[in-house]
C-alpha positions as a printed Julia matrix, in Angstrom:
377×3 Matrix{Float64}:
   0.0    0.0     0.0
   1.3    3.46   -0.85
  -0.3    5.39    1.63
  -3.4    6.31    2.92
  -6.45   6.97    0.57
  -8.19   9.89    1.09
 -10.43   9.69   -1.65
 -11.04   7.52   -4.7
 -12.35   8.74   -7.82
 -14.48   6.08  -10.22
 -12.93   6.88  -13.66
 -16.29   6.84  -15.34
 -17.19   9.92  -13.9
 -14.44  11.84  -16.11
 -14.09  13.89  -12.89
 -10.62  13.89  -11.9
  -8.89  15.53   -8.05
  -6.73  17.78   -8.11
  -4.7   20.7    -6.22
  -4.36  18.59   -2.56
  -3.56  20.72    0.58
  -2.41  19.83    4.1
  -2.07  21.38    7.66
  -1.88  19.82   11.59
  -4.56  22.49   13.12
  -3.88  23.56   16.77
  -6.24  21.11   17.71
  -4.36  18.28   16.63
  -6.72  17.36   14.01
  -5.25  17.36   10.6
  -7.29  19.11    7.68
  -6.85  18.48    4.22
  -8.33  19.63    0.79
  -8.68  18.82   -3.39
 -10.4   20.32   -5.96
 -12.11  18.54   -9.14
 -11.13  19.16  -12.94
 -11.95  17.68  -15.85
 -13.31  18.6   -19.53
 -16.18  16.74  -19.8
 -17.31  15.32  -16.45
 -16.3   17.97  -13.92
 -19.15  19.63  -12.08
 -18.65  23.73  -13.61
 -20.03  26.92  -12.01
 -21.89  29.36  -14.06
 -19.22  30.52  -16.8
 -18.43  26.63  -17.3
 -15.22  26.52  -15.12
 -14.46  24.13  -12.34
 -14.27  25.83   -9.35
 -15.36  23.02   -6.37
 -13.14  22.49   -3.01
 -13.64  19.58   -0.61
 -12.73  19.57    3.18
 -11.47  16.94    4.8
 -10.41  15.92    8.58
  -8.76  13.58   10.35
  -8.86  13.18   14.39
  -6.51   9.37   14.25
  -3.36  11.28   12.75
  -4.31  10.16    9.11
  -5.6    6.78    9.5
  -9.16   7.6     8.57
 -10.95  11.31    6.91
 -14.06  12.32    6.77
 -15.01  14.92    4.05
 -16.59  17.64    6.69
 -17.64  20.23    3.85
 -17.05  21.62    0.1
 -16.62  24.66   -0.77
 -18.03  26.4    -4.12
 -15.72  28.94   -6.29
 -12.66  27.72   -4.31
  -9.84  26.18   -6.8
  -6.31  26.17   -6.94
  -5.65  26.69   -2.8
  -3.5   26.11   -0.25
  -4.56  26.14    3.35
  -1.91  27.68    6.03
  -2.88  27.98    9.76
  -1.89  31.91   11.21
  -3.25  33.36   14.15
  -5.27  31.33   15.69
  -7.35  30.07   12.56
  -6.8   28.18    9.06
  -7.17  30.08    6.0
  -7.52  28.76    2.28
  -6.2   31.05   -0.14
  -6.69  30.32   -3.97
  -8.88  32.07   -7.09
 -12.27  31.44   -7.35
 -12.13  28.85  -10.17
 -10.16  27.75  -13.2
  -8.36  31.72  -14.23
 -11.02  33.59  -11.86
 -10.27  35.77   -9.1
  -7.71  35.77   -6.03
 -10.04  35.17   -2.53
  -8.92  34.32    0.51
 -11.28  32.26    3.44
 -11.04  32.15    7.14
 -12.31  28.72    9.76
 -12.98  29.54   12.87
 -13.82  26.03   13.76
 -11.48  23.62   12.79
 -12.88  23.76    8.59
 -16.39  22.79    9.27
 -17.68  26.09    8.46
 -15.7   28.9     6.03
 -16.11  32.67    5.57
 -17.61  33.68    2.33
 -15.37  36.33    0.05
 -18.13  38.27   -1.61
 -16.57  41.68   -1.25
 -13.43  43.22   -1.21
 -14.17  43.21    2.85
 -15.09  39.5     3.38
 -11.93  37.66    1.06
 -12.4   38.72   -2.87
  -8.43  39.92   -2.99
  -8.02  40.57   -6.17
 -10.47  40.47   -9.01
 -10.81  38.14  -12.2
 -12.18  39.33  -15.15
 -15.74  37.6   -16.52
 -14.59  33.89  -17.84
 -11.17  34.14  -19.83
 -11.16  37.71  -19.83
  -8.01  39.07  -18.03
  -6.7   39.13  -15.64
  -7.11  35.1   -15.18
  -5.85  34.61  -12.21
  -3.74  31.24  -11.92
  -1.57  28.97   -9.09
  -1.52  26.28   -7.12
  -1.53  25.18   -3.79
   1.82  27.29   -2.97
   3.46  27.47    0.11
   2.45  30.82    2.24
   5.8   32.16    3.83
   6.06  34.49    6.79
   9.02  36.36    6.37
   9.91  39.19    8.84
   6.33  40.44    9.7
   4.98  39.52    6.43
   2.86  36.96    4.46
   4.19  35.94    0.98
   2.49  34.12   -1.76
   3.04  33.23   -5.77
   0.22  33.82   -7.84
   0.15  34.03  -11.93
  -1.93  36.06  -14.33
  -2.12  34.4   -17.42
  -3.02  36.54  -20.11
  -3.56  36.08  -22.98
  -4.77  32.91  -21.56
  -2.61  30.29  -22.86
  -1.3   27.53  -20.96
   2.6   28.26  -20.98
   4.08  30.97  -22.84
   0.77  33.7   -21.2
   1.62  33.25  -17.28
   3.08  36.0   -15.85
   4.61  35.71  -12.6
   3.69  38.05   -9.54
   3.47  37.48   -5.82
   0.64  39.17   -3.05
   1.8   39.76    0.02
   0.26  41.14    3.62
   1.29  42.64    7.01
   1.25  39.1     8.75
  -0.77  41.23   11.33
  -3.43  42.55    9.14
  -7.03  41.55    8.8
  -6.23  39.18    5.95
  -9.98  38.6     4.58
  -9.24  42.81    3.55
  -8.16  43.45    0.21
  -6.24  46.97    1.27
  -4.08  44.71    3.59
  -2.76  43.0     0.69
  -0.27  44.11   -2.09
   0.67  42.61   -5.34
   3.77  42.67   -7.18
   4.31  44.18  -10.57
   3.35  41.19  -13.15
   6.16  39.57  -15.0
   5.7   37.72  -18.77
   8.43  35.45  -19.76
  10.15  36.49  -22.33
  11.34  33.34  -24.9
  14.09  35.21  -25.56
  15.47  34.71  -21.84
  16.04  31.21  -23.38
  19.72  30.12  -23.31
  20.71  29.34  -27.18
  22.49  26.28  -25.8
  19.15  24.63  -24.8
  17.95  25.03  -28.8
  14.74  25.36  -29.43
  11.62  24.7   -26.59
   8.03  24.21  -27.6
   6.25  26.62  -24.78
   8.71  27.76  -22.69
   6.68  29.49  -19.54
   6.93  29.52  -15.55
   4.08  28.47  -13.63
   3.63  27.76   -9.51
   5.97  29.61   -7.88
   7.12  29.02   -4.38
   8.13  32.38   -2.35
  11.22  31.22    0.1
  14.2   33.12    1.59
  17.59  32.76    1.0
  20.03  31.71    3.33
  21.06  35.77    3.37
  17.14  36.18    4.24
  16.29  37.94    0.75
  13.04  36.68   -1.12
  12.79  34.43   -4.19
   9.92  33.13   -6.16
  11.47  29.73   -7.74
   9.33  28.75  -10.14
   8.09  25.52  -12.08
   9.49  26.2   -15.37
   8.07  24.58  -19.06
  11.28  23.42  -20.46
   9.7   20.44  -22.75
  11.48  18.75  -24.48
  14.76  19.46  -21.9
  13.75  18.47  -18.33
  14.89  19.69  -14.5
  15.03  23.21  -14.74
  13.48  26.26  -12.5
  13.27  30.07  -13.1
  14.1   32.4    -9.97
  12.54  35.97   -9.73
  13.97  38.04   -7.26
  10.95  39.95   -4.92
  12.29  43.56   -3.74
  10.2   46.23   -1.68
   8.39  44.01    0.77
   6.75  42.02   -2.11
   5.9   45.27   -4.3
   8.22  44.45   -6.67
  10.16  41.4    -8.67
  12.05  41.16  -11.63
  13.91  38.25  -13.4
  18.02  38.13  -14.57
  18.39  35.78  -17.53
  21.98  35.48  -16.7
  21.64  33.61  -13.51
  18.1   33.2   -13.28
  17.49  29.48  -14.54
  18.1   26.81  -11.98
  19.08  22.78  -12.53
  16.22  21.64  -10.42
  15.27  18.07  -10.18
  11.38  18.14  -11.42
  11.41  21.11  -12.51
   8.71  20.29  -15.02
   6.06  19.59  -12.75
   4.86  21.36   -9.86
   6.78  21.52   -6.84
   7.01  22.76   -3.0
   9.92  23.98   -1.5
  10.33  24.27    2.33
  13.26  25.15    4.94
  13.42  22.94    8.05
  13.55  25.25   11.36
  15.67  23.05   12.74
  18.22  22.07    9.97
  18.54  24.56    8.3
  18.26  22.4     5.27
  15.83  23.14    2.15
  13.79  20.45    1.37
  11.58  19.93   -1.64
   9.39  16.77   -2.86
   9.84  16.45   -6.32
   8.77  14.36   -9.78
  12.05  14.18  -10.57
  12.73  12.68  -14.21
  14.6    9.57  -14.41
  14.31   9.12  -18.19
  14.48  12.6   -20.35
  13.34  11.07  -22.99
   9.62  10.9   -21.13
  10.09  14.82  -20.05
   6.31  14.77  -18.33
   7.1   11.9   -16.77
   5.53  11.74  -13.22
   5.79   8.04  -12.0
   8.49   8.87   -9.44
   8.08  11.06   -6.25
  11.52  11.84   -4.34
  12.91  13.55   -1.56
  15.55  16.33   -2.33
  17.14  18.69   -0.17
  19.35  21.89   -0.59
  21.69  23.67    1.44
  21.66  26.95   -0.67
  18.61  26.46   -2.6
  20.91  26.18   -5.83
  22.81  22.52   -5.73
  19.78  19.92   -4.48
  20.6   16.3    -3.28
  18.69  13.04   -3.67
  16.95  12.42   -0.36
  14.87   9.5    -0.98
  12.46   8.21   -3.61
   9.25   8.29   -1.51
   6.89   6.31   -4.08
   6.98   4.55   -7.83
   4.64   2.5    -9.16
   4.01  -0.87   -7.96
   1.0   -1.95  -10.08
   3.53  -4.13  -12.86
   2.7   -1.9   -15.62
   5.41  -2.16  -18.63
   7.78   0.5   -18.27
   6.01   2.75  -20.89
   2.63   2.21  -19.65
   4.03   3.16  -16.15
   5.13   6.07  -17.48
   1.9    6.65  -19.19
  -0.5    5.99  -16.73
   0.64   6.56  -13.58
   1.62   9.93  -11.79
   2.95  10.88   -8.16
   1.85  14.68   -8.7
   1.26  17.86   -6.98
   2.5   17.26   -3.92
   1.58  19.89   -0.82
   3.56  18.86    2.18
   4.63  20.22    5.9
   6.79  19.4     8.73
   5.03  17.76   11.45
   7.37  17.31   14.49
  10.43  14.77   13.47
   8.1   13.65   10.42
   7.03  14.63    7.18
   3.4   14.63    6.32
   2.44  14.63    2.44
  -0.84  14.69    0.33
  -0.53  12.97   -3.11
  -2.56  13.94   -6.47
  -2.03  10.49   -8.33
  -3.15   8.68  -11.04
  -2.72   4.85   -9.95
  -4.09   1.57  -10.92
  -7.3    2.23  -13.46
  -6.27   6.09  -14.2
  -6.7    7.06  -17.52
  -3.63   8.72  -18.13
  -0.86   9.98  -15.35
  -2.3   13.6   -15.42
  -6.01  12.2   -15.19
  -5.58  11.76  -11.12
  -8.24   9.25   -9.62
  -6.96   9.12   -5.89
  -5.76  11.68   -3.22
  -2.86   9.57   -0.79
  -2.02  10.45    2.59
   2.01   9.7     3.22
   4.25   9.95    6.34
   7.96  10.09    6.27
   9.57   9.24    9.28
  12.44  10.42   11.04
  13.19  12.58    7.91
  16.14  14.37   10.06
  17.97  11.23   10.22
  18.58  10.9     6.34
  19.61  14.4     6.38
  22.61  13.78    8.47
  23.98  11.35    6.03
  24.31  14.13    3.01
């Protein structure tokens, strides 16, 4: 067994779960969250975009959920606990707006963000019309008195080449369901030109997902998924000046050799360490650049030369090595610390998924004693 199921999709409802989230709440209970997509079985809000959020909770430290509540026009999010509550923090659907919730109670119940007063952050245009707000579920970073997050606008809305990188950010003492407590950063379009000549020619070069961290020197990065196909493992890195007001991107030292940096990816310093840690799909055969059948365990001193950890999961369902590649996916990965453990949550495509992208469970995961494989590196 691979971990924990969560939830279990039936491929015939061409539904497929996406975007998982995971925090330990102050109450010891652990709360967890996915959101649907698919084309043509996907429930779809009023301008035809998926948009649906469900709530989960565990009280036996991941041995068992319970799916406590969903939550409509809520896509893309991450949930962080700060002050006292647990916020989810994503747009309102597939390219919609930027809105921000607050639970009071543990997740059963969520605030509503129908104002600029009550959570609607930053607003979408009507359907595909820009800005179309875009992310994942991205780390949230509090950095000396601040919170920091990565969000894209893609416009024009095309998948790749149209995302332009920006990140919001907010007093980490402000009423954070107020849009004047938060700021966004100028937005950034890749430029194909940024392309080094020695990696020839890409077919939708783009940056996606970014994950805000500091530097060992404490200044503020956005390292960022980037859409190298048909080269694999590399990230972008925009700088982020002026308390998050500002970021801007140096072709000259900008790209990254980052293990998975094809697919999404979540990057996190350990307290305690000192050590960057990030769980990755990190390619073992370039010559399948999506490839998403492996999940590893890499960690960084400096955030620029990454180490093998562990591999964490591959595919144990005796596909051929194609079809593994194919059909199965390890993807999307939101993760925290949780005392001397790890604790993961697993968008993947296993046994009966259509395709590796096409996810049909959610796993739970523990890694124990991750601390101890550090100190052999």
């Amino acid at each position: 067994m691979l971990g924990v199921e969560l939830r279990y999709q039936p491929e015939r409802t061409r539904t497929y779960l996406g975007s998982p989230s995971i925090v330990r709440l102050p109450d010891g209970a652990l709360l967890a969250s996915h959101d649907y997509f698919g084309l043509k079985g996907c429930p779809k809000n009023h301008e035809g975009e998926e948009s649906l959020t469900s709530i989960y909770r565990s009280e036996d430290d991941g041995r068992s959920w319970a799916n406590v509540t969903h939550i409509m026009n809520c896509y893309w999010s991450s949930l962080f606990v700060h002050g006292g509550g647990v916020y989810i923090l994503g747009t309102s659907q597939q390219y919609g707006s930027v809105v921000i919730r607050r639970s009071s109670d543990g997740g059963f119940t969520w605030s509503h963000p129908s104002d600029a007063a009550s959570g609607l952050l930053f607003k979408g245009g009507a359907y595909r019309d820009p800005p179309n707000y875009h992310c994942g579920p991205m780390p949230v970073l509090e950095h000396r008195g601040r919170l920091y997050r990565a969000v894209e606008d893609c416009d024009p809305c095309q998948w790749g080449r149209g995302f332009q990188a920006c990140v919001i950010s907010a007093p980490a003492d402000a009423n954070l369901l107020d849009a004047e407590s938060w700021t966004m950063s100028n937005k950034l379009p890749f430029d194909p030109k940024w392309v080094p000549a020695a990696w020839g020619a890409l077919e939708n070069p783009g940056w996606l997902e970014g994950n805000v961290v500091a530097t060992p020197e404490g200044e503020l990065c956005n390292i960022l998924r980037f859409n190298s196909k048909p080269l694999v493992d590399r990230a972008a890195v925009v700088r982020i000046f002026e308390a998050g007001a500002r970021i801007s991107f140096d072709p000259a030292g900008g790209f990254l050799d980052f293990p998975g940096g094809m697919t999404k990816f979540t990057i996190r310093r350990d307290p305690q360490s000192g050590w960057y840690l990030a769980l990755v799909n990190d390619n073992t055969d370039p010559a399948w650049p999506s490839q998403r059948n492996v999940l590893s365990l890499y960690a960084s001193r400096d955030l620029t030369g990454w180490r093998h950890v562990k591999t964490l999961l591959k595919d144990d369902s005796g596909l051929s090595y194609e079809d593994s590649i194919r059909l199965t996916g390890f993807q999307y990965v939101d993760w925290q610390f949780d005392g001397d453990d790890l604790i993961y949550l697993v968008r993947t495509a296993h046994r009966g998924a259509v395709r590796y992208h096409d996810s049909n469970r959610i796993l739970y995961c523990v890694l124990k004693g991750f601390r101890g494989l550090l100190e052999a590196l």
